[in-house]
MARKOLMI-981867 format. One record per residue: residue number from 1; z, x, y of N, C-alpha, C in turn. Coordinates in steps of 0.02 Angstrom, whole numbers, plus 50000, padded with zeros to 5 digits. Layout:
BEGIN
NUM_Z_X_Y_Z_X_Y_Z_X_Y
...
This chain:
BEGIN
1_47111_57037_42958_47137_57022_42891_47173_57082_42864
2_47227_57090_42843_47266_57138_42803_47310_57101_42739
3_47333_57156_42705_47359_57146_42656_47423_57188_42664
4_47454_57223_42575_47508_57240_42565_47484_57313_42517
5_47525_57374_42515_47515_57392_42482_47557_57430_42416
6_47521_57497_42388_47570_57535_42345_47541_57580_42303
7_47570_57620_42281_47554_57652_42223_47580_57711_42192
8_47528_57726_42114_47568_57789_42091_47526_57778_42032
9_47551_57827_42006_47518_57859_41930_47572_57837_41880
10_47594_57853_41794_47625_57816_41767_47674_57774_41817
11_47662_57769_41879_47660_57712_41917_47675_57736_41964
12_47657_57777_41978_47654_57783_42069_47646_57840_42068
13_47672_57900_42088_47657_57960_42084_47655_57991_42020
14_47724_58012_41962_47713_58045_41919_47718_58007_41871
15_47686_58008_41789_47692_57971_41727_47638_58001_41691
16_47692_58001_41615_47645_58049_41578_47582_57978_41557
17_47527_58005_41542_47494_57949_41557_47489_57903_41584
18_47538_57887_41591_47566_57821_41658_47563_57767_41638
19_47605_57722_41661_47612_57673_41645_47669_57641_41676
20_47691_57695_41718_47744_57704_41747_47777_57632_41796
21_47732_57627_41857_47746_57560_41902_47729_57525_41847
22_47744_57499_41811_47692_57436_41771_47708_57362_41758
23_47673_57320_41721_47698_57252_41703_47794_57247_41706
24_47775_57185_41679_47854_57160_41689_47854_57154_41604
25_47910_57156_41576_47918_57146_41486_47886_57067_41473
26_47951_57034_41511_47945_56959_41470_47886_56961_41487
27_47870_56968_41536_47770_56907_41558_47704_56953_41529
28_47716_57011_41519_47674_57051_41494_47633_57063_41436
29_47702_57087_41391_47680_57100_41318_47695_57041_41305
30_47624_57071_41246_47586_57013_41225_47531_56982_41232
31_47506_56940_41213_47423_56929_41240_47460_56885_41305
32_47405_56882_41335_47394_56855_41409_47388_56795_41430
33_47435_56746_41435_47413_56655_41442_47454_56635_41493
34_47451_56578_41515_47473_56538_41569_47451_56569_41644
35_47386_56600_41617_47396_56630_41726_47370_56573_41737
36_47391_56564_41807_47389_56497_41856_47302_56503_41880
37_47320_56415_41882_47247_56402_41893_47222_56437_41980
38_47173_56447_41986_47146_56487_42041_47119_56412_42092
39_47105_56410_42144_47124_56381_42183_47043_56330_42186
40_47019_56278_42196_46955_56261_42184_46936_56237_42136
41_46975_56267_42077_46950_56246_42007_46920_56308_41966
42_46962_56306_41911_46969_56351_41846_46896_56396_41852
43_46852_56321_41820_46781_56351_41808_46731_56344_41872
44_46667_56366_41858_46627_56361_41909_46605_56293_41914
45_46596_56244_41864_46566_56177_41860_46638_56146_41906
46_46689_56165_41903_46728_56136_41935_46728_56143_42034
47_46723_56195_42034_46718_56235_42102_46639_56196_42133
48_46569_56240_42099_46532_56187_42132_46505_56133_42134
49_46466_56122_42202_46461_56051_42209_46373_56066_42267
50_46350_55998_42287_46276_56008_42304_46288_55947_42375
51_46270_55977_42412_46249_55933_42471_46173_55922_42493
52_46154_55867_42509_46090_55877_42572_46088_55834_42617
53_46075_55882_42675_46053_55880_42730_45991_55862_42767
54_45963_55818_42813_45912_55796_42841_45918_55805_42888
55_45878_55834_42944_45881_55846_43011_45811_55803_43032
56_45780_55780_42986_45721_55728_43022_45716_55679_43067
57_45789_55652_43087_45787_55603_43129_45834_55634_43213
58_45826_55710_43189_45853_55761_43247_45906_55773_43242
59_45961_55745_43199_46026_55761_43193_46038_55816_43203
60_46089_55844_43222_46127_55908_43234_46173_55937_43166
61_46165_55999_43133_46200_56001_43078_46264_55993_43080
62_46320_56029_43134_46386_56018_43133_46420_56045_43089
63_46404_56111_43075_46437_56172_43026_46423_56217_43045
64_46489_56245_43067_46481_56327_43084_46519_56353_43018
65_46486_56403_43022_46504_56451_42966_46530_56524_42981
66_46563_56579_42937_46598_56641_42966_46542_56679_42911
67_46510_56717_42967_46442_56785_42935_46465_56834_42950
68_46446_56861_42892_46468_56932_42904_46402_56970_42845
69_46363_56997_42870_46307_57053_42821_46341_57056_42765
70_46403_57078_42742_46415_57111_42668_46429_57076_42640
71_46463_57007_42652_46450_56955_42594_46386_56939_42553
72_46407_56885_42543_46341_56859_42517_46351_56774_42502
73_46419_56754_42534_46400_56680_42543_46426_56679_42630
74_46403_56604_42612_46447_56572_42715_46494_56538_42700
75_46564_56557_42707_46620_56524_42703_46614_56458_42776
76_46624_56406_42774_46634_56374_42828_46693_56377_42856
77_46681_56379_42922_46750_56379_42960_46770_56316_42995
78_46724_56270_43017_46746_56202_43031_46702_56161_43034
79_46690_56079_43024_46648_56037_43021_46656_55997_43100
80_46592_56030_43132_46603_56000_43189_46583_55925_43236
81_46563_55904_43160_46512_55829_43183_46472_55830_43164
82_46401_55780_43188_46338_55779_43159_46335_55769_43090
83_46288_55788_43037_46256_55771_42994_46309_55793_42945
84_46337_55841_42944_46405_55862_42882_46469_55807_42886
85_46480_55793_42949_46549_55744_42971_46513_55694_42931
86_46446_55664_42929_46435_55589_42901_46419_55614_42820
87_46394_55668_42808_46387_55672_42741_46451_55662_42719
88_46505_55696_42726_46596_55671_42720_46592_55602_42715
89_46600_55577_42776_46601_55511_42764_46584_55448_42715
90_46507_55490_42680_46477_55454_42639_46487_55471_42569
91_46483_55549_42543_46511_55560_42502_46594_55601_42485
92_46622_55575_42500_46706_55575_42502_46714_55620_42435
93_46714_55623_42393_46709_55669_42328_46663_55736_42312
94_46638_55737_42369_46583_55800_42382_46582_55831_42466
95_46638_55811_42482_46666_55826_42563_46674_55890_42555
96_46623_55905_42613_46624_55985_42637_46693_56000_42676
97_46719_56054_42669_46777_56068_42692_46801_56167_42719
98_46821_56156_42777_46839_56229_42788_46871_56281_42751
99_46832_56330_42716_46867_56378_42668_46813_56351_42594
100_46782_56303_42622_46721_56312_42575_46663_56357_42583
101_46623_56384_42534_46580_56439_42549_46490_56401_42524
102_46444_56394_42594_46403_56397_42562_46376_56475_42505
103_46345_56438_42446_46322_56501_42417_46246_56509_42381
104_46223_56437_42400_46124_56453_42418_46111_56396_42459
105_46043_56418_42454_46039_56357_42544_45965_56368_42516
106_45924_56330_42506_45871_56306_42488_45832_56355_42448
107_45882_56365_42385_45839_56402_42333_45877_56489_42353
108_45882_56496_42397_45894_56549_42426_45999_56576_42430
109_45983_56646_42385_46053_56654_42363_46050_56735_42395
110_46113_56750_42395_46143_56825_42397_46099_56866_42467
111_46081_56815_42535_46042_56855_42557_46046_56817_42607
112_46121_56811_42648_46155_56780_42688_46121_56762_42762
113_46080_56814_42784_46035_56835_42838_45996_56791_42848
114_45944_56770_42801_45908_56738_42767_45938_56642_42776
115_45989_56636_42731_46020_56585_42712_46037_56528_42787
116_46072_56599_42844_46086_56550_42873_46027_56544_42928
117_45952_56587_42927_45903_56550_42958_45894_56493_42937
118_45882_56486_42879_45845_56429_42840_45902_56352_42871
119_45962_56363_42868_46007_56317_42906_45972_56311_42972
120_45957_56342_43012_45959_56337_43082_45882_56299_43071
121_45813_56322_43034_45761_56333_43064_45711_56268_43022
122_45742_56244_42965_45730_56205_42913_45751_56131_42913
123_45704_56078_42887_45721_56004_42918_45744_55962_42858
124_45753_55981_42792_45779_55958_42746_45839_56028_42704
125_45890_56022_42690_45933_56077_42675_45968_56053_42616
126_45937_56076_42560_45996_56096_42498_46051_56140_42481
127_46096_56120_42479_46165_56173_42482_46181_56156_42422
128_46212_56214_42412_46256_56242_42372_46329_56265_42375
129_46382_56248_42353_46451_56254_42403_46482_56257_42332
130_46537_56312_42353_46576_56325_42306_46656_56305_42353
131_46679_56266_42314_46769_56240_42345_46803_56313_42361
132_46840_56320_42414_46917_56390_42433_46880_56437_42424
133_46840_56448_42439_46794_56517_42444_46802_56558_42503
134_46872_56561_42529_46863_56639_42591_46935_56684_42585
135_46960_56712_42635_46991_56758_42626_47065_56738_42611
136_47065_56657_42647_47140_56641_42662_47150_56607_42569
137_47094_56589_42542_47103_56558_42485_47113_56625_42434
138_47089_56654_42435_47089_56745_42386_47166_56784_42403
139_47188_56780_42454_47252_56796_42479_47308_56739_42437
140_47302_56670_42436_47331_56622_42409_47322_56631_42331
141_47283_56652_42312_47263_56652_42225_47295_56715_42214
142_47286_56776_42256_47337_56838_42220_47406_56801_42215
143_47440_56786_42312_47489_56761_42287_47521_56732_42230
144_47487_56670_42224_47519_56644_42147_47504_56670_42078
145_47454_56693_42072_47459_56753_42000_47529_56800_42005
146_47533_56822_42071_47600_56895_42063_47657_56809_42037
147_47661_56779_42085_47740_56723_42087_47731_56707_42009
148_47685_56696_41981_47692_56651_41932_47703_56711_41870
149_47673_56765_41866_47669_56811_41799_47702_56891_41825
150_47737_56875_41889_47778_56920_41897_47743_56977_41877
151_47690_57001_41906_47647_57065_41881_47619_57100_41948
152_47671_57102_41995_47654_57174_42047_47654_57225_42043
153_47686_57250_42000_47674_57321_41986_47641_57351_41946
154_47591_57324_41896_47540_57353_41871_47484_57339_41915
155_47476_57290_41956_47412_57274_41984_47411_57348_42051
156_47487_57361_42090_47513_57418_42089_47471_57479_42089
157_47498_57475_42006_47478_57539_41977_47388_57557_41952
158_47353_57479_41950_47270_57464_41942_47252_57501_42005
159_47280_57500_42076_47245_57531_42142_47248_57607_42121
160_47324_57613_42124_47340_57692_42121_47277_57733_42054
161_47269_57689_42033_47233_57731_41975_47143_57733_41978
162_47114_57682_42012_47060_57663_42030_47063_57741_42084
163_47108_57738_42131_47121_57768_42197_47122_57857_42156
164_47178_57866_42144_47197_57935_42122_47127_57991_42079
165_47106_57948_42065_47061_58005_42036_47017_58061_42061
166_47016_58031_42140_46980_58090_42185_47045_58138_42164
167_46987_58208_42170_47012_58268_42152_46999_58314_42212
168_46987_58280_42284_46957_58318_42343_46873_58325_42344
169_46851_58322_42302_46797_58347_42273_46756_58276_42267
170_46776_58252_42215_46750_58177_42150_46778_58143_42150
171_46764_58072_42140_46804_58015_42134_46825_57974_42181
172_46810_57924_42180_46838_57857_42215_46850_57822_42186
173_46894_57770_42249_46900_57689_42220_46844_57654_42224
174_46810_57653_42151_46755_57604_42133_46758_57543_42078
175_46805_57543_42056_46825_57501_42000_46788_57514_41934
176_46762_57582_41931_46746_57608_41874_46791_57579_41809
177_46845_57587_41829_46871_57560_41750_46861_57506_41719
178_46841_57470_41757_46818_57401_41719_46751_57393_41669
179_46726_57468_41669_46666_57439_41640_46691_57489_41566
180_46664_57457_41530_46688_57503_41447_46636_57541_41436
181_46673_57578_41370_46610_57636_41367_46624_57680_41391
182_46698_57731_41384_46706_57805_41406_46724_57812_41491
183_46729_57842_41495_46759_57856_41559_46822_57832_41594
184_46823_57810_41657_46902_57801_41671_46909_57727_41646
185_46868_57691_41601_46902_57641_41550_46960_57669_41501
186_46915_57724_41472_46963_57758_41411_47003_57790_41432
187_47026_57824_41486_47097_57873_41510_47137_57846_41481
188_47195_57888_41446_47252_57872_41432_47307_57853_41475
189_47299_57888_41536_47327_57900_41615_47331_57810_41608
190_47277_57777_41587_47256_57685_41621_47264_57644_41579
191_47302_57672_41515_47315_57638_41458_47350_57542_41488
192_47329_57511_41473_47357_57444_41483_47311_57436_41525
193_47286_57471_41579_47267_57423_41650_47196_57376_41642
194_47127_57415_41582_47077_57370_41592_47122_57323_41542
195_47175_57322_41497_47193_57258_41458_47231_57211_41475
196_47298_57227_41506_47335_57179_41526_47316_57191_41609
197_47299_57230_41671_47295_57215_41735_47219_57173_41729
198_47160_57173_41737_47105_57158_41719_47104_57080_41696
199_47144_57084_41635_47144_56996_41609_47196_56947_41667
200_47246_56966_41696_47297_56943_41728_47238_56945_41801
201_47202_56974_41816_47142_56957_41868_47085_56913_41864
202_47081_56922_41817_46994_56885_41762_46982_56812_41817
203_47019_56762_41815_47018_56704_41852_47003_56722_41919
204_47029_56769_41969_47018_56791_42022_46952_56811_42038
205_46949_56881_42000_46881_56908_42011_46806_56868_41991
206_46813_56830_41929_46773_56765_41900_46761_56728_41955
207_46792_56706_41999_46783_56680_42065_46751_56717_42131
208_46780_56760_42127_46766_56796_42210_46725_56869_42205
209_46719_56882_42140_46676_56951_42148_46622_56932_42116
210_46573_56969_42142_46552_57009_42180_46546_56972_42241
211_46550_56909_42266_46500_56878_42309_46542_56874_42381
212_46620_56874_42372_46644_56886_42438_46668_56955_42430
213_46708_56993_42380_46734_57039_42387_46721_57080_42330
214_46716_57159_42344_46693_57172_42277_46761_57201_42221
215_46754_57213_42178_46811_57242_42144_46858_57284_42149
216_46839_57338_42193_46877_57411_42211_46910_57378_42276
217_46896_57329_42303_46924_57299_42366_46972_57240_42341
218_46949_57204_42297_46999_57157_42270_47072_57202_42226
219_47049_57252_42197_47123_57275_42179_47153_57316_42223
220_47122_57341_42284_47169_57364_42345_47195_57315_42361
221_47163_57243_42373_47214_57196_42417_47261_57164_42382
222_47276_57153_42310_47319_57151_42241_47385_57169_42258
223_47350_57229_42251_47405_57295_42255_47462_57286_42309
224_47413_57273_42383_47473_57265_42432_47483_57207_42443
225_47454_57161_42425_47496_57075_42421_47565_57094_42373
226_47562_57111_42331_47599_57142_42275_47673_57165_42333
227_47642_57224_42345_47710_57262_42403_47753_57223_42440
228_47696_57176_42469_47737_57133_42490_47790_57089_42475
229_47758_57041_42429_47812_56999_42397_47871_57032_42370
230_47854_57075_42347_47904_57120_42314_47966_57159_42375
231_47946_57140_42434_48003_57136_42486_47994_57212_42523
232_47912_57252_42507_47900_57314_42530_47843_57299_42602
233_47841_57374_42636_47803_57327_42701_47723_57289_42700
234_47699_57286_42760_47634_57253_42760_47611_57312_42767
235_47541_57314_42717_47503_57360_42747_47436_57331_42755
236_47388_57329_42812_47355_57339_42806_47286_57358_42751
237_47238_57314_42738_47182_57329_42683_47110_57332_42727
238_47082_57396_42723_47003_57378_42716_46975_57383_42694
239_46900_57366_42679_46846_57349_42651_46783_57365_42656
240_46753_57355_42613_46699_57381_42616_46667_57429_42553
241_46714_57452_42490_46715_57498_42442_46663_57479_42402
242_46625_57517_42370_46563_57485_42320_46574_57499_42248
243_46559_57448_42204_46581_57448_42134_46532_57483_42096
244_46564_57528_42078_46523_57588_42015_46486_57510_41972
245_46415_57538_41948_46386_57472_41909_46364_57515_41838
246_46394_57566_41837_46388_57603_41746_46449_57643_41738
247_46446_57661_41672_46510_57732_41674_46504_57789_41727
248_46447_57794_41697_46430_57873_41739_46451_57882_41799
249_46450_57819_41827_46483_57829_41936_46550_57833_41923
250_46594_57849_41873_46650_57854_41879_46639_57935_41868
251_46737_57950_41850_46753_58003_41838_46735_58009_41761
252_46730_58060_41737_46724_58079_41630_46793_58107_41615
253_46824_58130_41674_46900_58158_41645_46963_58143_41677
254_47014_58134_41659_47071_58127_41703_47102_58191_41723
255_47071_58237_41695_47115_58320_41696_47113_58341_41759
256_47177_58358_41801_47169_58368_41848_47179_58313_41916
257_47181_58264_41890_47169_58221_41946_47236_58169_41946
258_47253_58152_41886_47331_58114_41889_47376_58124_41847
259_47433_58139_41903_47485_58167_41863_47515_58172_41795
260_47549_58196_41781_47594_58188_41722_47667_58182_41737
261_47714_58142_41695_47776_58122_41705_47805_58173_41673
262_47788_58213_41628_47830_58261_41586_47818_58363_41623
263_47778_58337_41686_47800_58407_41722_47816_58393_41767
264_47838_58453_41821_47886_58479_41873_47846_58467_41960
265_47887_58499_41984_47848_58501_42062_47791_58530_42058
266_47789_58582_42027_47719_58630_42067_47661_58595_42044
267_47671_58548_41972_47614_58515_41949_47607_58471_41982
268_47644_58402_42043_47640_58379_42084_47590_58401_42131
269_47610_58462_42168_47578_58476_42216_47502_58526_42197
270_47496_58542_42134_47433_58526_42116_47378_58483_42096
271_47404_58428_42084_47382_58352_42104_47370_58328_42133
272_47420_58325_42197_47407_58272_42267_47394_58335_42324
273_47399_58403_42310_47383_58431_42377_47286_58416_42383
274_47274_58440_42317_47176_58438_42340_47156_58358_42366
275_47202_58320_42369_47191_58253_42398_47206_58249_42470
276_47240_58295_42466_47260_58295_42547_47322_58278_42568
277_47379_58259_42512_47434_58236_42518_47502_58313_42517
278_47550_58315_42602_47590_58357_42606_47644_58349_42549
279_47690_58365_42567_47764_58383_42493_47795_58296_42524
280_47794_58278_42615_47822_58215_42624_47770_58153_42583
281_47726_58165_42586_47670_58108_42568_47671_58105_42482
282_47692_58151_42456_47699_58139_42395_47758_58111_42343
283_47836_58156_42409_47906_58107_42389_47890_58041_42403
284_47837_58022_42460_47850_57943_42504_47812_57900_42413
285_47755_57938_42398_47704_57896_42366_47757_57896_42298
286_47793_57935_42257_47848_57938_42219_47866_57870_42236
287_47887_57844_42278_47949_57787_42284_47912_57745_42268
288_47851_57728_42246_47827_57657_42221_47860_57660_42144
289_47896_57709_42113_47914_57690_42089_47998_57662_42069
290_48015_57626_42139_48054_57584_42145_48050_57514_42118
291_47990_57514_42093_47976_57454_42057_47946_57468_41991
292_47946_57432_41922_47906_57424_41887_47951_57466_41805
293_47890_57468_41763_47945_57521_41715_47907_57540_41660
294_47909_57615_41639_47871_57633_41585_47873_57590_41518
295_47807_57573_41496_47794_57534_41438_47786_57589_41354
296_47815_57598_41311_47807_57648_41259_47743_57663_41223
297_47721_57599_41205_47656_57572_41182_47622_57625_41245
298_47615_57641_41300_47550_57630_41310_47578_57737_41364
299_47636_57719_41397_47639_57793_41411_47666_57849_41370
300_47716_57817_41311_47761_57858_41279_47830_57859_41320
301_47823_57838_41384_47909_57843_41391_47908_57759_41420
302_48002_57753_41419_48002_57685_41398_48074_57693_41482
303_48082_57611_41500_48122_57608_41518_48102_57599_41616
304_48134_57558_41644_48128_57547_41723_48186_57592_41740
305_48152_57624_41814_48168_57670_41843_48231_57663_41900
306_48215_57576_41897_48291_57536_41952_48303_57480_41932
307_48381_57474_41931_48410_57411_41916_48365_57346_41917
308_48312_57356_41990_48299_57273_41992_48203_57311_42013
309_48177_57301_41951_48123_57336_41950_48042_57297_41979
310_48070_57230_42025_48015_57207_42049_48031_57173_42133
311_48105_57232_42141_48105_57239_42211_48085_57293_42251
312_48026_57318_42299_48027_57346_42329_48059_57384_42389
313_48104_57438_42374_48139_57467_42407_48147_57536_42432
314_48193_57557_42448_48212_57617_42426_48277_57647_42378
315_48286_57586_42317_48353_57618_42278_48324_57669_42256
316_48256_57670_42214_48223_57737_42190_48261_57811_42195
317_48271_57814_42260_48266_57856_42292_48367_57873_42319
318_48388_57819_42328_48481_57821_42312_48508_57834_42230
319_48456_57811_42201_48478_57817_42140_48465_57898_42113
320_48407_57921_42119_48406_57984_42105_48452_58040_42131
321_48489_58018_42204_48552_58061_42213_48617_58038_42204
322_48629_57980_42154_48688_57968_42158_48699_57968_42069
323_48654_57934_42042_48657_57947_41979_48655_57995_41932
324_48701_57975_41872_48675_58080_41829_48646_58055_41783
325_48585_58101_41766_48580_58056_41707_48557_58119_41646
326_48550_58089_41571_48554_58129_41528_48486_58140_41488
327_48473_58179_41474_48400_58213_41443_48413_58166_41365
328_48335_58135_41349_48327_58095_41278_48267_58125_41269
329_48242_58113_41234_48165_58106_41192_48160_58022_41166
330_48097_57984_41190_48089_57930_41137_48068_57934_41087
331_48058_57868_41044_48022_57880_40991_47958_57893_40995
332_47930_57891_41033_47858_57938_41052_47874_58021_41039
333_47913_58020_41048_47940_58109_41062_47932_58128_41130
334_47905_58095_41189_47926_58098_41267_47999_58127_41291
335_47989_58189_41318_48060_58166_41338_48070_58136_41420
336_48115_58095_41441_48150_58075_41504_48212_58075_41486
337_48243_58069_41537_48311_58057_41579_48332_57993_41579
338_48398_57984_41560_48439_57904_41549_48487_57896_41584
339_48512_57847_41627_48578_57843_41655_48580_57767_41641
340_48634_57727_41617_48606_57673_41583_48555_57641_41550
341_48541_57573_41580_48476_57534_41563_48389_57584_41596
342_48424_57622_41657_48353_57646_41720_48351_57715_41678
343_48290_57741_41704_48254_57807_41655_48216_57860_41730
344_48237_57899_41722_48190_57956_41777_48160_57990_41731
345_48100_58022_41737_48017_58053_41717_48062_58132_41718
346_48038_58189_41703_48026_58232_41739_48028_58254_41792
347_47953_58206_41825_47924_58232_41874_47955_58206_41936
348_48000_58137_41895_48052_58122_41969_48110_58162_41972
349_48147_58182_41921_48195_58243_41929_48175_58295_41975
350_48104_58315_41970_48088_58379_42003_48094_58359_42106
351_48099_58283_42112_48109_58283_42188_48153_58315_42196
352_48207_58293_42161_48275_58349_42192_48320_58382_42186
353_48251_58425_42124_48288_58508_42114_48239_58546_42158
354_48175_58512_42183_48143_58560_42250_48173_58551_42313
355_48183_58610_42324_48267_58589_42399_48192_58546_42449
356_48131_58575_42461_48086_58548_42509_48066_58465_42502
357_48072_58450_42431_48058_58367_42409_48141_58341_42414
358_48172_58370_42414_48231_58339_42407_48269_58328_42465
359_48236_58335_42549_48268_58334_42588_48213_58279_42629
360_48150_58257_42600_48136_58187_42589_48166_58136_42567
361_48180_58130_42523_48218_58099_42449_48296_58087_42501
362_48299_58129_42511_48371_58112_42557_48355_58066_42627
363_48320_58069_42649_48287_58025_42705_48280_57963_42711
364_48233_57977_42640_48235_57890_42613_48287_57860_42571
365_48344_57876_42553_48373_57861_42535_48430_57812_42584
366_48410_57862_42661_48469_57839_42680_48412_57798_42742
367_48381_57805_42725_48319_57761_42791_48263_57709_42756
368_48258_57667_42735_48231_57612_42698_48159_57621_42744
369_48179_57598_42826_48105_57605_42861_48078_57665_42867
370_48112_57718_42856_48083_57793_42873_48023_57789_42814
371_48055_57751_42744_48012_57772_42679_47958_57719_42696
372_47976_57650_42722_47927_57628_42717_47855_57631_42779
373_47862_57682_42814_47826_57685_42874_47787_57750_42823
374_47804_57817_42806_47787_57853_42774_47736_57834_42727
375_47789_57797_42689_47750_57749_42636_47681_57736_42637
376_47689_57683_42695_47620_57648_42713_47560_57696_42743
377_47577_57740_42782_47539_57786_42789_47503_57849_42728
378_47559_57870_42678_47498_57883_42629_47476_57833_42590
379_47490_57781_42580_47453_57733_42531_47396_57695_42568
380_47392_57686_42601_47332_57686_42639_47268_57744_42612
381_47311_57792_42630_47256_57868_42623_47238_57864_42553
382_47285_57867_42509_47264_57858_42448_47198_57812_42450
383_47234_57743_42448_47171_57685_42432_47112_57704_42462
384_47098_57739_42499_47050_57773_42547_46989_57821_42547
385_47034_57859_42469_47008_57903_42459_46927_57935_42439
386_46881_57977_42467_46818_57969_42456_46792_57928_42481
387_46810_57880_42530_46764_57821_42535_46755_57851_42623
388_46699_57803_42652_46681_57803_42718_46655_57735_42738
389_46636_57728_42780_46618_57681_42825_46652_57605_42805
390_46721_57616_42810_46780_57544_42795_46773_57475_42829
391_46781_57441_42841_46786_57406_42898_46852_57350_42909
392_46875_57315_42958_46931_57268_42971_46947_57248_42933
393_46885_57189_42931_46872_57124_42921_46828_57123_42860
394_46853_57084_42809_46827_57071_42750_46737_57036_42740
């Protein structure tokens, strides 16, 4: 199983608080309505449903299911006959179906090990089944949230920021920010993300977290479903990340750990070097912001960084050597750089007045796959960061 990826700080690498990769205008601001229904059914009364099973007259169950320890339901993978094929048969409106998830089995929940003895070893079986419960249905539900509310690049910028806070030292992707109450909820750095990324998820995660995937893993795979559609490469997602369950497992400060849009190189590479990221891994991680565009409300600077700010590319990166552009201040008092409608940071100017970032920047400019092979290789590392024992397969 893989995904897509991306990232950055005010949206990808540099932003003064950031906000940088972010929402889209029209679908964004504003309160949050029309996200598309999630796949199964809205609510849970909709999604589940109750089967039983008798094996008293010897029947064979005729459901295999896909186990894996770190879940905590059994997605089915096909109905192979026996006692499930006729329960179908009989109840047609409560038809078990592949990509459905058992999620208790005779009283017995969250303790999968368990669950599917009691299948094998037990002569009467109460189930519990929740409708589109596996990976191919969670992959299909990001999809249509990004198609429908056009919001890849903050979900984007939700990884990069979950991700970025290791300082070499502290910090992972745990999905700390979701929980309120101080910490990397309140960063200014994340302004928008528990409000508008978070609600634009709510239907998703309401569904699938904790019980197939947990949170710090659902907004890595976001992020690069995101890349994708957005016409950037596949990357690869794994799994396995564990969700901070108070403030305290997060970070208490952003100082130090994600950038700012209103300084230069050397503050760059005091940022992303204690992460582990060279001068190439940091121009490559820069180019996510080929998509997306500072929001005022929430970073202080305003304005998308490319003509067509929810294609994944490399104009980012043609544009910064072909365009001139002119020093403003907003009404925040921020200052950036203007060359028409598109806006460069600072901290993207500083690619290429450092002759060493700027002979990246030239690379990708003129090599689309050079950036996106680069690319994918630190964003990976990023999403990565602090964590151990990953695995494939969800």
């Amino acid at each position: 199983m893989g995904a897509v990826a991306t990232c950055c700080k005010a949206d990808v690498v540099p932003g003064k608080r950031e906000d940088g990769v972010a929402d889209v205008t029209p679908v964004l601001d504003g309160p949050i309505s029309g996200l598309p229904e999630v796949f199964g059914g809205q609510t849970p009364e909709e999604r589940l449903y109750k089967v039983t099973l008798s094996k008293k007259d010897g029947g064979k169950l005729g459901l295999d299911v896909d186990y894996m320890a770190e879940r905590s339901v059994l997605p089915i993978m096909q109905i192979t006959g026996g006692l499930s094929a006729k329960w179908n048969v009989d109840n047609p409106s409560m038809a078990m179906s592949p990509g459905d998830a058992l999620i208790e089995v005779n009283g017995i929940t969250n303790n999968v090990a368990l669950m599917l003895e009691k299948c094998k070893s037990e002569e009467v079986l109460e189930l519990t089944l929740c409708k589109a419960m596996n990976y191919d249905f969670l992959i299909k539900d990001i999809e249509k949230l990004i198609e429908v509310k056009q919001c890849g690049p903050i979900l984007i910028r939700l990884s990069w920021h979950d991700a970025g806070v290791f300082n070499g030292t502290t910090g992972c992707p745990n999905a700390a920010m979701r929980l309120p109450g101080g910490g990397e909820h309140s960063f200014g750095a994340n302004a928008g993300l528990p409000t508008v990324a978070l609600s634009l998820l709510k239907p998703i995660s309401d569904k699938y977290c904790p019980s197939l995937i947990s949170h710090a893993d659902l907004w890595v795979l976001a992020a690069n479903v995101a890349i994708r559609l957005m016409g950037g490469p596949e990357i690869p997602a794994r799994f396995g990340r564990v969700d901070a369950k108070t403030v305290s497992e997060g970070v208490q400060s952003q100082a130090g750990r994600l950038p700012d849009g209103d300084k230069g190189a050397q503050h760059l590479r005091d940022i992303f070097q204690p992460k582990g990221f060279d001068d190439k891994a940091i121009v490559a991680l820069s180019g996510a912001h080929t998509v997306g565009r500072c929001h005022l409300n929430r970073s202080g600077f305003e304005g998308p960084w490319t003509e067509s700010p929810l294609s994944f590319d490399n104009s980012y990166f043609a544009d910064l050597l072909k365009k001139t552009y002119t020093e403003e201040n907003t009404s925040k008092g921020n200052p950036q750089h203007r060359s028409g409608k598109t806006i460069m940071l600072i901290s993207d100017l500083a690619l290429i007045q450092d002759p060493t970032f700027k002979q990246f920047v030239t690379k990708y400019a003129e090599d689309k796959s050079a950036f996106f092979e680069d690319f994918t290789q630190a964003w990976v590392k990023l999403q990565e960061l602090g964590c151990s024992d990953l695995r494939e397969i969800l």
